[in-house]
Steps between C-alpha positions, in 0.01 A plus 500: 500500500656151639412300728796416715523121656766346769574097395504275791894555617512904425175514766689272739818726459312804492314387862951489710559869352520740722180728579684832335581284196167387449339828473797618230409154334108610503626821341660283212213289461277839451753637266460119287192523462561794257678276250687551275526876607742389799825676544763323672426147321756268402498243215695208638750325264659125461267197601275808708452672170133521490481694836526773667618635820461799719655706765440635843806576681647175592210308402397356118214341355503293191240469301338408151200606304218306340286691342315722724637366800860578675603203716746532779725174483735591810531792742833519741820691604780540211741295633462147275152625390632361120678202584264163555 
């Protein structure tokens, strides 16, 4: 089982989502902590290879794995979620 861990800016993002998207995001974080048996994961390619993201609705979280721990870079809305 993994432990699951928000750096410093996914928290901060993670703290303006909307109530209704933070309990779907809980639901992702119980479903990470499962890893690797999590359907619905990503790998990311180009300069994210590495990482990973995942879906809820509108909504994705990237993320990247070090060895038993999944760590949630960025959480937020589709729209530019990839671009810096």
């Amino acid at each position: 089982m993994a432990r699951v861990t928000f750096e410093l800016e996914a928290a901060e993002q993670y703290a303006r989502l909307p109530a209704q998207i933070k309990s779907r995001v809980i639901t992702i974080i119980t479903r990470l902590e499962n890893w690797p048996e999590v359907s619905g994961a990503k790998p990311l390619r180009g300069k994210l290879a590495g990482r990973y993201r995942i879906r809820t609705g509108d909504y994705r979280l990237q993320f990247y794995v070090k060895g038993e721990e999944v760590i949630i870079e960025r959480v937020g809305h589709r729209d530019g979620f990839y671009e810096e």
